[in-house]
C-alpha positions in Angstrom: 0.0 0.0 0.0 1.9 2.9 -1.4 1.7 6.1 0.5 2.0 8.9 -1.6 -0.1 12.0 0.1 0.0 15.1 -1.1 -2.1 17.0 2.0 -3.7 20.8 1.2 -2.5 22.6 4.8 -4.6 23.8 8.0 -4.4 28.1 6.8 -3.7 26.9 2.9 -5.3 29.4 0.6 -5.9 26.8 -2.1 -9.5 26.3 -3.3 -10.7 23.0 -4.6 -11.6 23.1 -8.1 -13.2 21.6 -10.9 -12.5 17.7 -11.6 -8.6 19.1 -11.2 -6.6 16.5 -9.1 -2.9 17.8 -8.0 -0.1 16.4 -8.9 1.1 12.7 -6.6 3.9 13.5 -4.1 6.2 11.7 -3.0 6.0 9.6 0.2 6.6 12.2 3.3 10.6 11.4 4.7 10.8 14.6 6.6 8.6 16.5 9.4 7.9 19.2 7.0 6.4 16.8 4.3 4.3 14.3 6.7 0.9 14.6 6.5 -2.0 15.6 8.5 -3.6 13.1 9.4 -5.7 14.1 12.6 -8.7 16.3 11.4 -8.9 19.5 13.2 -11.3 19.2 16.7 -14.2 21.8 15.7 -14.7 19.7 12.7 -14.3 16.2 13.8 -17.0 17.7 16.6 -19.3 18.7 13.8 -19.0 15.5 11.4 -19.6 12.8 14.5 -22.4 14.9 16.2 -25.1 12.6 14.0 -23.5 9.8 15.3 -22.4 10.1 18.5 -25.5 8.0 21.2 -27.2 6.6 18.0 -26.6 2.8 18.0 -25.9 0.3 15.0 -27.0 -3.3 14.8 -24.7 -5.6 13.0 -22.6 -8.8 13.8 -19.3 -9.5 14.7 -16.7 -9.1 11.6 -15.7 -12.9 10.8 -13.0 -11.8 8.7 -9.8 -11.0 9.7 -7.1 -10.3 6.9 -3.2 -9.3 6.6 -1.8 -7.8 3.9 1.8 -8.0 2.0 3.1 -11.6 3.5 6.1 -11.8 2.1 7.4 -15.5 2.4 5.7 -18.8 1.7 6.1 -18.7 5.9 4.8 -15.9 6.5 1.8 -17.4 4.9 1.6 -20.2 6.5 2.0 -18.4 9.6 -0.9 -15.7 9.6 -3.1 -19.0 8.8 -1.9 -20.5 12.3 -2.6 -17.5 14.1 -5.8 -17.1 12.8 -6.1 -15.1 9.6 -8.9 -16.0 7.3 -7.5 -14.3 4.2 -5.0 -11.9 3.1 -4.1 -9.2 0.5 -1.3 -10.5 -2.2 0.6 -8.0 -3.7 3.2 -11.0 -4.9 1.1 -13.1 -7.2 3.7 -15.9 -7.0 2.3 -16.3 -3.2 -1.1 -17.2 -4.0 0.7 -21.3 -4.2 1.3 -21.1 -1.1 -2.3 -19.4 0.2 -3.5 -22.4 -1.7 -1.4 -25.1 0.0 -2.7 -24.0 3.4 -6.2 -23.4 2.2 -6.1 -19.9 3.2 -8.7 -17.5 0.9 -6.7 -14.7 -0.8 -7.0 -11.4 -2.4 -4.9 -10.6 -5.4 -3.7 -7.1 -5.5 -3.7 -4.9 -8.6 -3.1 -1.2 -9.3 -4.7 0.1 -12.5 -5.4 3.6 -13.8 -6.1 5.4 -16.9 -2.7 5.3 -18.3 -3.2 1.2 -18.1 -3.2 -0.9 -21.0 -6.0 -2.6 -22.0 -4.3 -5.8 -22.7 -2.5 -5.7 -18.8 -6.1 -5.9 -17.5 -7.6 -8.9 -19.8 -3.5 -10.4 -18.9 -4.3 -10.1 -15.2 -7.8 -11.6 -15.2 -6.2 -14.5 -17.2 -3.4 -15.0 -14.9 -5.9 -15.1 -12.1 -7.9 -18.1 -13.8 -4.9 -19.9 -13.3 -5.0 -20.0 -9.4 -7.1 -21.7 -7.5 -10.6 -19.6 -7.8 -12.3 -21.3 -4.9 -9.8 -19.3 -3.0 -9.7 -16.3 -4.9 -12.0 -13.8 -3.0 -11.0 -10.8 -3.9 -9.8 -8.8 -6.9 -8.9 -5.4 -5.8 -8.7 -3.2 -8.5 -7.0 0.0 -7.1 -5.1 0.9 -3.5 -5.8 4.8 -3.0 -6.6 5.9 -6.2 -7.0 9.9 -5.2 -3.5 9.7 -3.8 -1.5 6.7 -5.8 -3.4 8.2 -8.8 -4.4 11.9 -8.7 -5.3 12.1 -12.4 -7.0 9.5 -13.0 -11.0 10.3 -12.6 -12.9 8.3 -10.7 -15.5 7.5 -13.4 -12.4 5.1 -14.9 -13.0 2.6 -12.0 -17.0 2.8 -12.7 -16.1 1.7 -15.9 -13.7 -1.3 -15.8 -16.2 -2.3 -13.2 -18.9 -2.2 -15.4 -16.5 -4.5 -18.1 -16.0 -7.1 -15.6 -18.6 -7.9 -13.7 -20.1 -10.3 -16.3 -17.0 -11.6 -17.0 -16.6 -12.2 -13.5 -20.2 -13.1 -12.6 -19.3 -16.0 -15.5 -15.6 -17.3 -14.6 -15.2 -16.3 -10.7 -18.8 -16.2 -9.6 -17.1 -16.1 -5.8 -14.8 -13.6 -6.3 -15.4 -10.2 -5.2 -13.8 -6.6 -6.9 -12.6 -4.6 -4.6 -10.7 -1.0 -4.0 -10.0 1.4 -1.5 -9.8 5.3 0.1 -8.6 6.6 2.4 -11.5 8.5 4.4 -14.3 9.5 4.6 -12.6 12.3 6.3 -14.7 14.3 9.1 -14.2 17.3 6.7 -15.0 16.2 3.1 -17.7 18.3 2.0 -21.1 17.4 -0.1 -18.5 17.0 -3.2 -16.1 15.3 -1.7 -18.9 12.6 -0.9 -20.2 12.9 -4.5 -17.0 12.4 -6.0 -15.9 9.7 -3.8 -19.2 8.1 -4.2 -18.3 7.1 -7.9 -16.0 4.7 -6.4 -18.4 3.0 -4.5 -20.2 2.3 -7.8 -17.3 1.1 -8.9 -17.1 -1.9 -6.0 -18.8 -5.2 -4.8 -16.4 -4.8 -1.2 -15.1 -1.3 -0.1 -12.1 -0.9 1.8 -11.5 2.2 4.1 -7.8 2.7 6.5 -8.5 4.5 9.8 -5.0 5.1 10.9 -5.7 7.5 13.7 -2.4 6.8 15.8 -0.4 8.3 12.9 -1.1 11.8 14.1 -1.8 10.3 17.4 -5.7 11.3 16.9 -8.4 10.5 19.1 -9.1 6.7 18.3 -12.5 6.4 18.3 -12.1 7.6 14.4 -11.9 4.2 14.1 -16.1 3.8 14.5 -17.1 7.3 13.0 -14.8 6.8 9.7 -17.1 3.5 9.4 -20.4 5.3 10.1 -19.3 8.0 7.7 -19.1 5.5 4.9 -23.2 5.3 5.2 -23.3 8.8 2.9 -20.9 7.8 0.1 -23.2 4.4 0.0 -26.6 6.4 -0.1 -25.4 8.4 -3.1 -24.4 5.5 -4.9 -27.1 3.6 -4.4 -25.7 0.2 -2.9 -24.5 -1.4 0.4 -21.1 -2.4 0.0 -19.5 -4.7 2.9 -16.4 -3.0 5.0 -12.7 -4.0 5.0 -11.8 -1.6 7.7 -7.8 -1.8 7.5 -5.4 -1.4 10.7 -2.4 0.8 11.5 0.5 -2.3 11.8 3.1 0.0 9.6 5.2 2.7 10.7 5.6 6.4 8.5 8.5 8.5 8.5 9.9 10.1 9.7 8.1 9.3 12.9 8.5 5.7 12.1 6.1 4.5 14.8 4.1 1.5 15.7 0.9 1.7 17.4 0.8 0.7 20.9 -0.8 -2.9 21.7 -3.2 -1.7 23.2 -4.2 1.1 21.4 -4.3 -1.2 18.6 -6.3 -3.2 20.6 -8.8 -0.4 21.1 -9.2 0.1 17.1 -9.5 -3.5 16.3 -13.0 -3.9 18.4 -13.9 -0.6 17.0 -14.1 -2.9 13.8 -15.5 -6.1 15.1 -18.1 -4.1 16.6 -19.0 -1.5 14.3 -20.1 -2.8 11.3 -17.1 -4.0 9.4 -17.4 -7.2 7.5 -13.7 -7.6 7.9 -10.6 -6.8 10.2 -7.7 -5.9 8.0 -4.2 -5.1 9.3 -1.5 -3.4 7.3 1.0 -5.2 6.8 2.9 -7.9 7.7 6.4 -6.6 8.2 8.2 -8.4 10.9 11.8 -7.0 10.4 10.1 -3.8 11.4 7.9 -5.2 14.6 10.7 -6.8 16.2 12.1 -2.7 16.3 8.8 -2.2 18.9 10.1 -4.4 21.9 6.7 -6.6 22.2 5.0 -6.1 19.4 5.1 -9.0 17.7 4.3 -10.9 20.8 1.8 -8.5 21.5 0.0 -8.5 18.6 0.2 -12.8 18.3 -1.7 -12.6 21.5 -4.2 -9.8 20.0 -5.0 -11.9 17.0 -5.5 -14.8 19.7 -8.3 -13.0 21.9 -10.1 -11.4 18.8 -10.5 -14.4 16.9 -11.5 -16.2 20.0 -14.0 -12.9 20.5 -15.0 -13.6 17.1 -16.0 -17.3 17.7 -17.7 -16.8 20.6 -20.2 -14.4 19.3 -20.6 -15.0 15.4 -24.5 -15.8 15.1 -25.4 -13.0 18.1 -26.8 -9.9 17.7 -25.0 -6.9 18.4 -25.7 -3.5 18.7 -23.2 -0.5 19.5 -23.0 2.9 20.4 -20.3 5.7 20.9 -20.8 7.9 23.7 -20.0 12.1 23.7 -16.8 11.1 26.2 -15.7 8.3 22.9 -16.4 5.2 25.2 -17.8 2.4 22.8 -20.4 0.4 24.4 -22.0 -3.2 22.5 -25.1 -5.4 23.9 -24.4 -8.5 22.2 -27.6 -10.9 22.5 -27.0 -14.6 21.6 -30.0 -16.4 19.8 -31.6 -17.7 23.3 -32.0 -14.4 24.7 -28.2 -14.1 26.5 -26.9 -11.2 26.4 -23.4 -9.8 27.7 -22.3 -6.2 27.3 -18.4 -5.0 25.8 -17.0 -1.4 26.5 -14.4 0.1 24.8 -12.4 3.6 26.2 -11.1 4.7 23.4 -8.9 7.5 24.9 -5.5 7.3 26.4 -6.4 8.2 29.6 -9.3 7.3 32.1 -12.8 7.9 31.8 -15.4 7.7 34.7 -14.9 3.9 36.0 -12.6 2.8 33.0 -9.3 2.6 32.8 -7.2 4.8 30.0 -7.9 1.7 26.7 -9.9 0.0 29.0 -12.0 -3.5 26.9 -14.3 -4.5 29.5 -16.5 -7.3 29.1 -19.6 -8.4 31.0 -22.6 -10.5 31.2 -26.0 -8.7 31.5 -29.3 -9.2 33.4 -32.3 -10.2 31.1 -33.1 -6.4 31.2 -34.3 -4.3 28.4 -32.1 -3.3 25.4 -29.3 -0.6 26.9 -29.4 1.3 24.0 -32.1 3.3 22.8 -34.8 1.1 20.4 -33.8 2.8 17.3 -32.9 1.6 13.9 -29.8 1.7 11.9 -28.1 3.5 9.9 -29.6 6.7 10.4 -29.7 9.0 7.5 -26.6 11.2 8.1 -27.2 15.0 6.5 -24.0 16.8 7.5 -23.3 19.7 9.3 -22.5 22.7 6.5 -20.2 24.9 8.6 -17.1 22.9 8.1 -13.6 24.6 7.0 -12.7 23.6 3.3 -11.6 20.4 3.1 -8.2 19.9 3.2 -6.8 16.7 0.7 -5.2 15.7 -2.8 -8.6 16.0 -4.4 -9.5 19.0 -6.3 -13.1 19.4 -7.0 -16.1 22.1 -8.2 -18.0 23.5 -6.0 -20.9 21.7 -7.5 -23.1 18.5 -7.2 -22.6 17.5 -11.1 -19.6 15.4 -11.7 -19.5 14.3 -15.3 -16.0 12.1 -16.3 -15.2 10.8 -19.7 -12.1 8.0 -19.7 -11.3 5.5 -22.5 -11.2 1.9 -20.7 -11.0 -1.3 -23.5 -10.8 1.4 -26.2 -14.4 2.9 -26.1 -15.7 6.4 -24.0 -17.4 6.3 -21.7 -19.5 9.3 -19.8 -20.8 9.3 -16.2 -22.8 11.7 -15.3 -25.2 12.5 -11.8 
């Protein structure tokens, strides 16, 4: 997952234009170039107000999912400690995925400079693996920042070209991509134009990596209940790969804590996400973080276990004003037990600072309030310009024309 941001300042003067996208930088090496990654407090306070006491009801994510395994042991490790699938950016892995039965996602990065011919190449490469194991076909990793110029209505496109094809040869296999957002201040054309690639989907993937800037961590939940407006305007409800901070960026080149990661990962198993994503898998660089790699062995052992425990009950979760996470799970007989989550680094009423607390309930009434979910988020309107790599109009009408297979095509709202 390349990182190349190019991040529009708190105090910048620059507007966002038309269907302009800036020019890619290059990864940030130096304080002056990292990027903001924290969203400023006024805003993050207006963009989780909808959502703050308004509960959810979904399931715990099944899925759990490592990307970038870069040996054939490496592999065959993430399947002993419990991984149920993972992201392939070497193709000549997906042998090994296959030898240990472990579902995988091949990796692709295409844009509007790609050849025809390197897209029909790669969906005939993939009919060579084993396609009961191929899940996933991801199509793009970040296209607004690993391909500013490419519009949006590219990806609707070579969706729209192989979906039969898909539907015919890997009826199992789902196309994927991912953003990075929503961000607490997009604006109404930020959502449009990032709703294009939610047409242009069957699994979206998001990356909450609030620890970068050392943000509050419950961005973990709202960045997953914000993806409910980009869904609306395309018209479809696309299942979450929520992906995990396990990498480190200059030049701070830190690692989450354990248990902050820890925090963020039940943020996801309760939230909503289909599945729990980590990137990546880069032991040279764990064994830096005295711990972490025994740390997070142990994490991966407790939230699978989690996982198991409570697959078929209901669950239904809330974030409170002070960002502790609260989930009634109820099991099909009626049981229920109740999971909190302090998100923030330091205590908060009778929990401890990254407190996970879990308890069985009474047979009481629901905790939460009776409502049902999502609710329809309209956002608040007084937010600051938006500050990222996308450039757009102040307008609600997108309209992108991009050559895929050799034909135009125009998308217009």
């Amino acid at each position: 997952m390349t990182l190349g941001l190019q991040v529009i300042l708190a105090g910048s003067t620059s507007l966002l234009f038309a269907d302009e996208i800036s020019s890619p930088a290059q990864p940030a090496e130096t304080p002056e170039a990292a990027p903001v990654i924290t969203d400023p407090v006024e805003v993050r306070r207006a963009a989780n107000a909808p959502f703050v006491g308004v509960p959810v009801r979904t399931k715990v994510a099944q899925r759990f999912e490592m990307y970038s395994p870069r040996t054939e042991e490496a592999v065959k490790e993430l399947k002993e400690m419990g991984f149920t699938q993972v992201m392939l950016d070497r193709p000549n892995l997906h042998q090994a995925a296959t030898d240990v039965g472990l579902p995988f996602v091949l990796a692709h990065w295409w844009n509007q400079d790609t050849k025809p011919e390197e897209i029909t190449t790669a969906v005939e490469r993939a009919k060579q693996v084993d396609r009961s194991l191929l899940i996933g076909f991801s199509i793009m990793d970040e296209p607004e920042r690993n391909s500013p110029d490419t519009p949006f209505g590219y990806y609707i496109d070579v969706y729209e070209k192989l979906r039969p094809q898909f539907q015919k040869d890997f009826p199992k296999t789902r196309l994927e991509i991912s953003h990075w957002g929503p961000l607490a201040e997009w604006t109404d054309q930020h959502y449009e134009y990032f709703s294009f690639l939610y047409e242009a989907a069957d699994v979206m993937r998001i990356m909450p990596y609030p620890d970068l800037g050392e943000g509050p961590l419950d961005d973990v939940y709202f960045m997953i209940r914000r993806t409910q407006r980009p869904m609306e305007l395309a018209g479809r409800n696309l299942p979450l790969a929520v992906i995990l901070q396990t990498w480190i960026l200059p030049p701070k080149n830190q690692l989450p804590e354990i248990d902050e990661l820890r925090v963020m990962t039940y943020q996801a198993l309760l939230a909503g996400s289909e599945t729990v994503s980590f990137f990546d898998h880069n032991p040279e660089v764990w064994r830096q973080k005295d711990g972490f790699a025994s740390g997070f062995r142990d994490l991966m052992r407790e939230i699978t276990t989690f996982a198991r425990r409570y697959k078929d009950w209901d669950v239904e979760t809330m974030m409170s004003g002070d960002s502790v996470l609260t989930s009634i799970l109820t099991s099909p007989s009626g049981q229920r037990h109740r999971v909190v989550v302090n998100t923030q680094r330091l205590a908060v009423n009778d929990l401890g600072a990254l407190e996970v607390r879990e308890e069985p309930m009474e047979s009481s009434p629901a905790l939460l309030a009776d409502q049902c979910c999502p609710q329809q988020f309209t956002p608040a309107h007084d937010h600051q310009p938006a500050r990222n790599s996308v450039r757009l109009k102040p307008t609600r009408a997108h309209k992108k024309s991009c050559r895929v297979f050799g034909r135009i095509r125009t998308h217009q709202r």
